[in-house]
NUKE-247948 format. One record per residue (C-alpha): residue number from 1; residue in three letters; z, y, x. Coordinates in steps of 0.02 Angstrom, whole numbers, plus 32768, in hexadecimal, padded with zeros to 4 digits. Layout:
BEGIN
(r NUM,"Ala",(Z,Y,X)) ...
This chain:
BEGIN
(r 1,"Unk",(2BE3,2472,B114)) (r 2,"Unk",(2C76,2451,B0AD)) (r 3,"Unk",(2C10,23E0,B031)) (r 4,"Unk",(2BEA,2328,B060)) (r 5,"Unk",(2B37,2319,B078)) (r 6,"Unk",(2AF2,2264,B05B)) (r 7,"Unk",(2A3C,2251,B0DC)) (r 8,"Unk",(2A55,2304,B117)) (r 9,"Unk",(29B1,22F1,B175)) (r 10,"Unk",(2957,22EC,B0D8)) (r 11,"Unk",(29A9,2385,B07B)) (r 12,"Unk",(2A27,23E4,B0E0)) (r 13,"Unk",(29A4,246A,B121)) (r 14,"Unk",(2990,248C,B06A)) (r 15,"Unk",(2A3B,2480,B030)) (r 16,"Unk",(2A5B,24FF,B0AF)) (r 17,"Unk",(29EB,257D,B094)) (r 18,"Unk",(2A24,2563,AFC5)) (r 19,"Unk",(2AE3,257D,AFE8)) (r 20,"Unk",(2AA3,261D,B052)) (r 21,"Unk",(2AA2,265D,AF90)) (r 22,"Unk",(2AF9,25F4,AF37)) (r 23,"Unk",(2B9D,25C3,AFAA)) (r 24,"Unk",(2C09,257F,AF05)) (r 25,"Unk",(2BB4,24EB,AF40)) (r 26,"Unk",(2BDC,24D0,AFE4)) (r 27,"Unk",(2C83,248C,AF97)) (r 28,"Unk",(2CE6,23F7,AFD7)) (r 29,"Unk",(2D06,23B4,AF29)) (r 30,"Unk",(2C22,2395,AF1F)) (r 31,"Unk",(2BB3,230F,AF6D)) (r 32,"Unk",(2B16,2333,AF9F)) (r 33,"Unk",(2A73,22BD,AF92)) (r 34,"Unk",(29B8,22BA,AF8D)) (r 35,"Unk",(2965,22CD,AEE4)) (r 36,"Unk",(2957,2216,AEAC)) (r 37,"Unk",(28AB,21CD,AE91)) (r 38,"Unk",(2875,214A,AE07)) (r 39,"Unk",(27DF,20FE,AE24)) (r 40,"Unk",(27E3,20A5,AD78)) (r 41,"Unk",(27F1,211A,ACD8)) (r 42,"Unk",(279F,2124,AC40)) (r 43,"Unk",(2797,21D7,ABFC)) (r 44,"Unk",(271A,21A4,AB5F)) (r 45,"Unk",(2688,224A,AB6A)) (r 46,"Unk",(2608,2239,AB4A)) (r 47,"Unk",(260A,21C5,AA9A)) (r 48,"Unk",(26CD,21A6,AA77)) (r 49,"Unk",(2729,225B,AA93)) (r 50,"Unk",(2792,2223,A9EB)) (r 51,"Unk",(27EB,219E,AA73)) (r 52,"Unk",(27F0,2225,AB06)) (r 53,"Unk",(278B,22B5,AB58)) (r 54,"Unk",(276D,22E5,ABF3)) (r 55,"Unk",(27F4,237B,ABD8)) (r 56,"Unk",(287F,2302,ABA2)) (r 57,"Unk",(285C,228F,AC18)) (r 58,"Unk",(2866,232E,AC9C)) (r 59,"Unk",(2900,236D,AC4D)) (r 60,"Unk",(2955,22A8,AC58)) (r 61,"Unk",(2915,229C,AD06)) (r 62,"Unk",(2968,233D,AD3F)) (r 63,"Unk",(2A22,2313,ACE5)) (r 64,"Unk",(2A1C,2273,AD3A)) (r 65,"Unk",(29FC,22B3,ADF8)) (r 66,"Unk",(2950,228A,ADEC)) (r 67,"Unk",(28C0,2305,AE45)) (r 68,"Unk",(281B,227C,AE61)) (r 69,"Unk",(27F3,220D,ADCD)) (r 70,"Unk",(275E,218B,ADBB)) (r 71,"Unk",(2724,216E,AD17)) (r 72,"Unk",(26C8,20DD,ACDE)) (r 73,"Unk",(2637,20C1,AC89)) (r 74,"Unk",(2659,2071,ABDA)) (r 75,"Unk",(2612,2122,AB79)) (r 76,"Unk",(258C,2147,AB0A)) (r 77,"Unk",(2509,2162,AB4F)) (r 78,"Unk",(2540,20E4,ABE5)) (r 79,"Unk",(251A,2141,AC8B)) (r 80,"Unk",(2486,20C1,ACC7)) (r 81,"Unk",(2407,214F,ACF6)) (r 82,"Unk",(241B,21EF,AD21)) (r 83,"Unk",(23F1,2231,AC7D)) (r 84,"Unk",(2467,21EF,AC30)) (r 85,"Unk",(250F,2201,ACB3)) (r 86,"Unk",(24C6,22C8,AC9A)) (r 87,"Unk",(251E,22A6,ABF7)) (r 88,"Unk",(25C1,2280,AC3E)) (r 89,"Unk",(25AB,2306,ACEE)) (r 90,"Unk",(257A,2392,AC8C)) (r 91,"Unk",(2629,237F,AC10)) (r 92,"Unk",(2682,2365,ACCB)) (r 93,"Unk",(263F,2400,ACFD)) (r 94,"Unk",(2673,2463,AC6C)) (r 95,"Unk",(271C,241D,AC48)) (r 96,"Unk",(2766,23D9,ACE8)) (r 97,"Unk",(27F8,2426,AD48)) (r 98,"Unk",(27EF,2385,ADC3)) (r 99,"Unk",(2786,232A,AE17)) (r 100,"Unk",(273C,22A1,ADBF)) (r 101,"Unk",(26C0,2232,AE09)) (r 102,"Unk",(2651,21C7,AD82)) (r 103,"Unk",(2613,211B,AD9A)) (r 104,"Unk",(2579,20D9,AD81)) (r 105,"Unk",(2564,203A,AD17)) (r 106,"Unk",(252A,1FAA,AD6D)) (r 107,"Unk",(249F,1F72,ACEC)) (r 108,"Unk",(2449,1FBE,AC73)) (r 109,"Unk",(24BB,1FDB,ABDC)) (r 110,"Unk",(253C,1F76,AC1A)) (r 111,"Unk",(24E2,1EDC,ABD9)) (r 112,"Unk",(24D4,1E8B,AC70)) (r 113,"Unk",(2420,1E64,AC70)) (r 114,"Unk",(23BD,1EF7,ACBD)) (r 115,"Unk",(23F6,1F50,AD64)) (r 116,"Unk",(2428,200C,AD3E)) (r 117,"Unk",(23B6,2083,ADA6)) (r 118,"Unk",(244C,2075,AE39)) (r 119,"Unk",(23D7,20DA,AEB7)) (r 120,"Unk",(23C6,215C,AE53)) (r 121,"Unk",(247C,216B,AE19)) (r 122,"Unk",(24B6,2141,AECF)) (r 123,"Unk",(24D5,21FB,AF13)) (r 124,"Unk",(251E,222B,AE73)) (r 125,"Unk",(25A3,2198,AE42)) (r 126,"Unk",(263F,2165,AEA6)) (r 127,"Unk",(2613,2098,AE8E)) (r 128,"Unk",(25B2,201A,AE16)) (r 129,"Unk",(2616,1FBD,AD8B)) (r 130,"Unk",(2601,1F71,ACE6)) (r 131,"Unk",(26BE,1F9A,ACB4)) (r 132,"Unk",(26F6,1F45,AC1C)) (r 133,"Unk",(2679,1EBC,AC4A)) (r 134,"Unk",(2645,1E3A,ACB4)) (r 135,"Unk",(25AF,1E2B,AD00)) (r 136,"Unk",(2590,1D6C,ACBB)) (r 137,"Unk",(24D6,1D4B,AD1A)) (r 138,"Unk",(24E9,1D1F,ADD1)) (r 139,"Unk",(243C,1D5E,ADF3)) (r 140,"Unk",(245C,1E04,ADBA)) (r 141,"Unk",(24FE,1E1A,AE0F)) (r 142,"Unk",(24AA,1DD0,AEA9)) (r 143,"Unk",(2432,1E57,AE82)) (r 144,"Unk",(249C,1EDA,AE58)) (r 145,"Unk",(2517,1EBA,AF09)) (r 146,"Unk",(246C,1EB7,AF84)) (r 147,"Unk",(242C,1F56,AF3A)) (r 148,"Unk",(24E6,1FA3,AF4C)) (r 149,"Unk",(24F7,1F66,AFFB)) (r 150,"Unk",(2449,1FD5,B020)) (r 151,"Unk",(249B,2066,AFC2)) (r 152,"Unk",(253C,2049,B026)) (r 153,"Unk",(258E,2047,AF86)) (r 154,"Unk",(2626,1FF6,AF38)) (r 155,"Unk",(260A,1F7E,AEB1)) (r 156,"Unk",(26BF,1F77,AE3C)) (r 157,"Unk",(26AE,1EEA,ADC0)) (r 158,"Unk",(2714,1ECA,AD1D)) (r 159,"Unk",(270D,1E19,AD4F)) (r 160,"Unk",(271A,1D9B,AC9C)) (r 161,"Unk",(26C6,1D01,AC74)) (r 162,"Unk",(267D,1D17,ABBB)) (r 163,"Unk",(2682,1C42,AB9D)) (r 164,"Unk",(2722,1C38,ABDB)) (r 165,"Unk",(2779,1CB0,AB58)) (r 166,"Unk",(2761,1C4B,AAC9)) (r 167,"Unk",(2799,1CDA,AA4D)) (r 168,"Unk",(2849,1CFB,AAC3)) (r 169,"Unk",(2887,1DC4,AA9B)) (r 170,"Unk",(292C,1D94,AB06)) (r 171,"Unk",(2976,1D2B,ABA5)) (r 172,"Unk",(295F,1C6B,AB7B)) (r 173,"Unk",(2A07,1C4C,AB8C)) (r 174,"Unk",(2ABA,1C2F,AB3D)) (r 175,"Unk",(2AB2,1CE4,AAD0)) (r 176,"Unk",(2A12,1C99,AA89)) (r 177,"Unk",(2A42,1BF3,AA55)) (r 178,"Unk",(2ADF,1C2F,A9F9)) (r 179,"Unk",(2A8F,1CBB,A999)) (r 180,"Unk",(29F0,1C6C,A97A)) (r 181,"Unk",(297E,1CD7,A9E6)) (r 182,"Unk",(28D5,1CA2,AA36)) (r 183,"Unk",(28EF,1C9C,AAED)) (r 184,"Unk",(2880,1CD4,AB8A)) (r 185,"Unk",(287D,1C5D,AC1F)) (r 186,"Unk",(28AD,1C8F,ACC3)) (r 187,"Unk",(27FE,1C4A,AD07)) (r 188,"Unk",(2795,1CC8,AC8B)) (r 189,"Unk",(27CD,1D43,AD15)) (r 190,"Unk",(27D2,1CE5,ADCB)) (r 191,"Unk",(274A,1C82,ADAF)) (r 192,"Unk",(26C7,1D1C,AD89)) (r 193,"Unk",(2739,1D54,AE4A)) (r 194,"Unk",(2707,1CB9,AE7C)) (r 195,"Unk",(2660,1CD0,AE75)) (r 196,"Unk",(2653,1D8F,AEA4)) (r 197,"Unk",(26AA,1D67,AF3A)) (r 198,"Unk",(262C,1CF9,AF66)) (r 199,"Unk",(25AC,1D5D,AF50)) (r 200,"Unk",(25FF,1DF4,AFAF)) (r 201,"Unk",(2604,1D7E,B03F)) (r 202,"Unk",(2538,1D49,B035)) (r 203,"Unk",(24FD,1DEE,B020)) (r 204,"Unk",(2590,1E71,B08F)) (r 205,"Unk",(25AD,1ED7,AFE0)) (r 206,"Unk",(2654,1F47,AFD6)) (r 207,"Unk",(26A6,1EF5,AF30)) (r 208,"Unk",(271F,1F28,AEF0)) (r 209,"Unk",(2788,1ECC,AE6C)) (r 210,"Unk",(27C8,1F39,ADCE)) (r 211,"Unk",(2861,1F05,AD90)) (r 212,"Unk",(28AB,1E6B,ADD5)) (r 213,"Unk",(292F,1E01,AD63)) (r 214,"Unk",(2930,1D56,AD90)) (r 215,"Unk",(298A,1CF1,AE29)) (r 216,"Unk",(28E0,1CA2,AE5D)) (r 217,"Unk",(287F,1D4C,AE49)) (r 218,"Unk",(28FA,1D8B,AEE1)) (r 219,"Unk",(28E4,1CFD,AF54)) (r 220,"Unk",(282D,1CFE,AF43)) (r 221,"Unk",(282B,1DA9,AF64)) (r 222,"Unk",(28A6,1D81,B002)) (r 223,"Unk",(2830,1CF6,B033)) (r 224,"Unk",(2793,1D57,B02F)) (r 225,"Unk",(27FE,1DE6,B0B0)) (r 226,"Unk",(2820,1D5A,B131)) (r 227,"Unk",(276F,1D44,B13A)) (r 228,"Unk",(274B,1DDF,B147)) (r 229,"Unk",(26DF,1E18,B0C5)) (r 230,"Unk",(26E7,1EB6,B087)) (r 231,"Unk",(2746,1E95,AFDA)) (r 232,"Unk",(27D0,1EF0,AF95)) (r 233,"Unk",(2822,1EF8,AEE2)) (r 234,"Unk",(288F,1F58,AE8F)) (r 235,"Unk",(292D,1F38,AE02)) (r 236,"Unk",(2976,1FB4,AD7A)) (r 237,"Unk",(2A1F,1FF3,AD5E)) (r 238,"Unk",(2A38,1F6F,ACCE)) (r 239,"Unk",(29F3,1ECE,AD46)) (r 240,"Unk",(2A72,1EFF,AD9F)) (r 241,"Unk",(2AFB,1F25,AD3D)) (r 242,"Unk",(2AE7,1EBC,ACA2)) (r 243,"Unk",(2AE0,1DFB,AC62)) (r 244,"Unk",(2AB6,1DA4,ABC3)) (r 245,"Unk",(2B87,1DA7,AB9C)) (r 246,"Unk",(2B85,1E59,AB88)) (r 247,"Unk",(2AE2,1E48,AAFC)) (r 248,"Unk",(2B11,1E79,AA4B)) (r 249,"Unk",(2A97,1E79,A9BC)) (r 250,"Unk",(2A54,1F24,A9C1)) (r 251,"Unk",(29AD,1F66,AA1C)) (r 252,"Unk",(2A0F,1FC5,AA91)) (r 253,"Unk",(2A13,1F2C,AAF5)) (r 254,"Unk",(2960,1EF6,AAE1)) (r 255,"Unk",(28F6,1EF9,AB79)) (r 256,"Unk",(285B,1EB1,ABCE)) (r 257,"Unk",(2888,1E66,AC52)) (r 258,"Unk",(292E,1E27,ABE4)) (r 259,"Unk",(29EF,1E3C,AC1C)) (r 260,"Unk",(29FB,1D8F,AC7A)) (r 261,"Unk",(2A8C,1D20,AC9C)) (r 262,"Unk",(2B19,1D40,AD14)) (r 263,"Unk",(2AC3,1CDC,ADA0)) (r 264,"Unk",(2A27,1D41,AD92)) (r 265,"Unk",(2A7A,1DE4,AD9B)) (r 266,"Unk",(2ADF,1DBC,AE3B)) (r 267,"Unk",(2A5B,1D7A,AE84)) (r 268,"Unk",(29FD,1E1D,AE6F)) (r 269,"Unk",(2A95,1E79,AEAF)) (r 270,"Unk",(2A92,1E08,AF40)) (r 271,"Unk",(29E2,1E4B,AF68)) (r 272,"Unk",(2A0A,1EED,AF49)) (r 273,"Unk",(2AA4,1EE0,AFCF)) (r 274,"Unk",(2A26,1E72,B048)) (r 275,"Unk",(29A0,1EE1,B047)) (r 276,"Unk",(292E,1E64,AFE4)) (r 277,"Unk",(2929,1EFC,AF5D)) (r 278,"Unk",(28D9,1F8B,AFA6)) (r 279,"Unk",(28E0,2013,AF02)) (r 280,"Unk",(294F,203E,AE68)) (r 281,"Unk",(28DF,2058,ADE2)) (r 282,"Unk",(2923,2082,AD38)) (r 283,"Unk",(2890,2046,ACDF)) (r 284,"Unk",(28A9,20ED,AC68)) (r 285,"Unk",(2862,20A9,ABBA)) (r 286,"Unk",(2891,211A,AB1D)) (r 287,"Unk",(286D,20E9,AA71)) (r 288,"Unk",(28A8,2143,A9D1)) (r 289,"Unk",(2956,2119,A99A)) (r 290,"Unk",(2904,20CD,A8EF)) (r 291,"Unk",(288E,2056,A955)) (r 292,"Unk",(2937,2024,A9BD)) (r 293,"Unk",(2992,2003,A912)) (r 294,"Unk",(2938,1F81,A8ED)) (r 295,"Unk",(29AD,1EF5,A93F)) (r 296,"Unk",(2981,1E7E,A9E5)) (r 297,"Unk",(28EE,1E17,A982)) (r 298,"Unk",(288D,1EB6,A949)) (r 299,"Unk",(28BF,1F56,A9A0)) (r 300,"Unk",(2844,1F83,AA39)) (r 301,"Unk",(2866,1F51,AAE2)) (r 302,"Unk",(28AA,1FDD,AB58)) (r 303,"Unk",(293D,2049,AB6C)) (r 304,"Unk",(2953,20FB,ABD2)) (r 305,"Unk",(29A4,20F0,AC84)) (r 306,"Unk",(2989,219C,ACD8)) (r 307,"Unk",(2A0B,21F8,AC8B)) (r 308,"Unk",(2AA4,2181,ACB3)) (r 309,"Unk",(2A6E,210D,AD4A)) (r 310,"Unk",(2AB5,214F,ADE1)) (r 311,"Unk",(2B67,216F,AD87)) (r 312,"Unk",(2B5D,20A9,AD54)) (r 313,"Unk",(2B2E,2064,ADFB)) (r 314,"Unk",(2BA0,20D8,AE47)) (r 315,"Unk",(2C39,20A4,ADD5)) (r 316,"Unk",(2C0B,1FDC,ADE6)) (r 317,"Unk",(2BBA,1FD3,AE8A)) (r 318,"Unk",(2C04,2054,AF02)) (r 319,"Unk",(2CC1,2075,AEBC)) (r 320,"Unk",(2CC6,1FA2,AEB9)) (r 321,"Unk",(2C75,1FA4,AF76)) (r 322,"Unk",(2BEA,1F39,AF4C)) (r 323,"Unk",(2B90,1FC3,AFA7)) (r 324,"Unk",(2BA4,2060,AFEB)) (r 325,"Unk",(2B77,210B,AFA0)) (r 326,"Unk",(2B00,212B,B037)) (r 327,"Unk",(2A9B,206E,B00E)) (r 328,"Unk",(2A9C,20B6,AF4C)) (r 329,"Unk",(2A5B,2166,AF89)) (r 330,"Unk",(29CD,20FD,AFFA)) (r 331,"Unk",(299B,208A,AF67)) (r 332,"Unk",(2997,2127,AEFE)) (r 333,"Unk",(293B,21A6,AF57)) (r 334,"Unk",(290C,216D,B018)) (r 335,"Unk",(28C6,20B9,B001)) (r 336,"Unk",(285B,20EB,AF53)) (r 337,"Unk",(2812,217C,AFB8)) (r 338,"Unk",(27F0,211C,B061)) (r 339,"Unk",(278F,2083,AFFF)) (r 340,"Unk",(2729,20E1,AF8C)) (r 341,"Unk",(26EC,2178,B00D)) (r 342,"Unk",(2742,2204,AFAE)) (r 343,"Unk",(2787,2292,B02B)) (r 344,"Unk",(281D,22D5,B03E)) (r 345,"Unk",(2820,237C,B004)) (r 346,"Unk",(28CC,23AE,B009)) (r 347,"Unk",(28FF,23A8,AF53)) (r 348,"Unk",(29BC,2387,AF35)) (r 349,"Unk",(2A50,2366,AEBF)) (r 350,"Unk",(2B0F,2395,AEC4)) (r 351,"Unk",(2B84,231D,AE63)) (r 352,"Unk",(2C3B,2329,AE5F)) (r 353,"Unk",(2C6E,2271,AE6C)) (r 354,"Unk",(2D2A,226E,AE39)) (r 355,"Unk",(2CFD,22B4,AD92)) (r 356,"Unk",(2D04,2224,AD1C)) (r 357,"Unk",(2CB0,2219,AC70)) (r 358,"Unk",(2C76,21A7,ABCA)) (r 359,"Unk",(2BC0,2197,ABCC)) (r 360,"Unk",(2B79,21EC,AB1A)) (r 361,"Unk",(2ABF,21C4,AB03)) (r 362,"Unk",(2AC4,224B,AA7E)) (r 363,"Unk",(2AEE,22E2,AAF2)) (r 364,"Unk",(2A50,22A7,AB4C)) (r 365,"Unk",(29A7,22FC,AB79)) (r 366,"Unk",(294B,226A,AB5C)) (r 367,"Unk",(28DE,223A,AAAD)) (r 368,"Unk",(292B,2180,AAB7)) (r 369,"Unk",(29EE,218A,AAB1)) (r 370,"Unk",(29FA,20B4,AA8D)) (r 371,"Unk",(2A45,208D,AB26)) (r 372,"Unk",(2ABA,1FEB,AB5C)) (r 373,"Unk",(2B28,2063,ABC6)) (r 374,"Unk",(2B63,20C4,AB3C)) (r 375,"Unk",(2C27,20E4,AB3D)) (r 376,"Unk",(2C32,20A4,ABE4)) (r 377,"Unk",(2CB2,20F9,AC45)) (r 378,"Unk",(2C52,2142,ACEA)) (r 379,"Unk",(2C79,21B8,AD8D)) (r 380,"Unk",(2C08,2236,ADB1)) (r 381,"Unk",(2BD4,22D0,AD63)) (r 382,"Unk",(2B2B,2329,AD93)) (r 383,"Unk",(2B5A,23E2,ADCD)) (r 384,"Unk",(2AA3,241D,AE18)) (r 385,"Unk",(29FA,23D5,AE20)) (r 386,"Unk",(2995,2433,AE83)) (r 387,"Unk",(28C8,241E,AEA0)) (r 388,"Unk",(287B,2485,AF32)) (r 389,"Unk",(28F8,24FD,AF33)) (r 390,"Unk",(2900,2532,AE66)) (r 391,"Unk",(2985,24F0,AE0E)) (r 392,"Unk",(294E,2473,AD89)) (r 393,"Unk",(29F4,2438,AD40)) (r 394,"Unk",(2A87,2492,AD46)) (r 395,"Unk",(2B2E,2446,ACDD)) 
């Protein structure tokens, strides 16, 4: 093969049997990797297909490498019963050109109060979560974790203390005091962790944490591994990448979990490089650019990831060796797969890494082009995304 195949044991039977056809790929100049999987997206159908739809989202997914996608459950109706994720499965079924695996909420409307029918939903969701909130009753997580542990089920938590927000929209930290912003603590996320973890540990539940932004959120997570319960958590591309210095006053930058302080962000890179975070989730969360002009205070919390995130963590994280393209391909497409019980079913994409670029929300598939990555120069330009051998993006 004269292209460089990253985990050839997941995708070069299929790669080969696609260059049989189509040898302009087989090109020295082209990388080869495994579709990329996001187990946290929000693609808005049923109830909000003015943010996104299940099309868009596809049609993001596929420009941005992506083949397996995991959408939450904030929608309208929220996918608590089977009656109502039929809402959300049957629009899947119609418009999807991926695979997209729907959670199931962990309660009843999201309100926290009422489990969802979870043994009903089990065969037909990927995991249980209440994305976009936290589960604030300790009996009904406790609840909600033994009945998932007897479903063999993950539960992934949005993981936020309501009384500890105190009105915050941003990090409380330096950004906020000078502009005048309301801040949110660092312990409205780890201490909700705090808890979980504990719980995972009482009852043997796979949790999962969504979106991890805060130094103690990491080392709880690490702590919890050492003992050996079965916790994992995941961080997004702007975790990562980005720290209250880089904020500006525009909802591009607006977020739930917020853009933390420098210290928080390399201590999430540190658990990305340590193995303490298992998955790179983009946490995929359009709005419409009107809702996003409304400033940090009153624009909607959320930006879209899938289109740009492996070109930023490869620009930041592997050309500046913080880690290497194949730990980027793993936290990608291998580890998201492996955790959540989604085979691999060959699906790949063909990038040509030297080609460098400006990111440009506007040329995007995606309903929400407010991003914080926008006119950031990048390497890496999607040539070929294919999905079980049909070719779902081609530049």
């Amino acid at each position: 093969m004269k292209a460089k195949i990253i985990k050839p044991e997941y995708i070069e039977e299929a790669f080969r049997d696609f260059v049989a056809s189509n040898p302009e790929y087989d090109n020295g100049k082209y990388t080869v990797m495994p579709g990329f999987c996001d187990v946290h997206v929000h693609f808005r159908e049923p109830g909000f297909s003015y943010k996104e739809t299940i099309r868009t989202g596809c049609m993001a997914a596929v420009h941005g490498g992506y083949t397996t996608v995991c959408t939450m459950p904030n929608l309208n109706p929220v996918p608590d019963s089977v009656e109502h994720l039929a809402e959300e499965t049957d629009i899947i079924e119609r418009d999807s050109i991926i695979d997209i695996r729907p959670y199931g909420s962990i309660t009843k409307e999201e309100k926290g109060k009422e489990l969802s029918d979870m043994a009903e939903l089990n065969d037909k969701v990927v995991a249980f979560s209440d994305d976009g909130r936290g589960v604030q009753d300790t009996d009904v997580m406790r609840m909600a974790m033994r009945k998932a542990k007897s479903l063999d089920k993950i539960i992934a938590a949005h993981c936020e203390v309501d009384e500890l927000l105190h009105g915050g929209y941003i990090n409380d930290g330096e950004y906020a005091r000078l502009h005048g912003h309301s801040g949110i603590s660092n312990s409205s996320e780890y201490k909700e962790i705090e808890r979980d973890i504990e719980l995972a540990g009482e009852t043997g539940c796979k949790y999962h944490v969504c979106h991890v932004s805060t130094k103690e959120s990491v080392d709880l997570v690490r702590q919890a591994k050492k003992k050996g319960w079965n916790v994992t958590c995941e961080a997004t591309p702007h975790h990562l990448l980005l720290d209250e210095s880089c904020l500006q006053e525009d909802g591009r930058f607006k977020v739930n979990p917020p853009i933390r302080t420098a210290e928080d962000r390399l201590a999430v890179v540190e658990g990305l490089r340590d193995g303490t975070v298992d998955i790179i989730a983009t946490d995929h969360a359009p709005h419409t650019d009107e809702e996003k002009s409304r400033g940090l205070k009153d624009s909607p919390n959320g930006i879209t990831g899938l289109e740009n995130a492996f070109q930023v963590l490869y620009t930041d994280l592997v050309l500046n060796n913080v880690i290497t393209l194949d730990e980027l391909v793993d936290k990608l497409a291998v580890s998201p797969r492996k955790r959540f019980s989604i085979p691999f079913d060959g699906s790949f994409t063909v990038w040509d890494l030297n080609e460098a670029g400006v990111i440009n929300s506007k040329q995007y598939f995606t309903k929400g082009h407010m991003i914080p990555f926008d006119g950031k120069h990048i390497y890496g330009s999607n040539v070929l995304t294919v999905y079980k051998g049909q070719v779902v993006y081609r530049r």
